[in-house]
Steps between C-alpha positions, in 0.01 A plus 500: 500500500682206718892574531720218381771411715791243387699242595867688606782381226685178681664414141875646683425383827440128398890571333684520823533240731355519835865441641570862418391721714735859475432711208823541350527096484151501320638807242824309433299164459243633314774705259681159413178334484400740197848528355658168544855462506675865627821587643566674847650774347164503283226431792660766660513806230105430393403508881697776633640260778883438623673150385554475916153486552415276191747222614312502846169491318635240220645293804159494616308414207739204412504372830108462527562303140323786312797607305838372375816657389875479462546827689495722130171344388200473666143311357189372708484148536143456435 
């Protein structure tokens, strides 16, 4: 009997944009990619990550044009 390989699953890499490259930037975008609209406070509680480091990350995001927020609320701009 022949063994079957397959194709690897690229459905979540073809999500995140080449311009991110560190992991916690792909888990935030990804997270407000799936959930839309969140909060900091929010973001922060379902990842287990400080608000400190999310503003970096956020910072980031928004100024590569991949996100956009008022500094509460955060959604990806695609």
């Amino acid at each position: 009997m022949m063994a079957t390989t397959t194709a690897p699953d690229t459905e979540t890499s073809d999500a995140i944009p080449a311009a991110i490259d560190a992991d916690s930037t792909k888990l935030v975008y990804l997270f407000l990619d799936v959930r839309g609209e969140s909060t900091v406070s929010d973001i922060a509680t379902s990842l287990g990550m400080t608000k400190l480091s999310l503003f970096s990350i956020l910072d980031t995001l928004s100024g590569k044009g991949l996100v956009e927020g008022d500094g509460h609320e955060y959604r990806t701009t695609a």
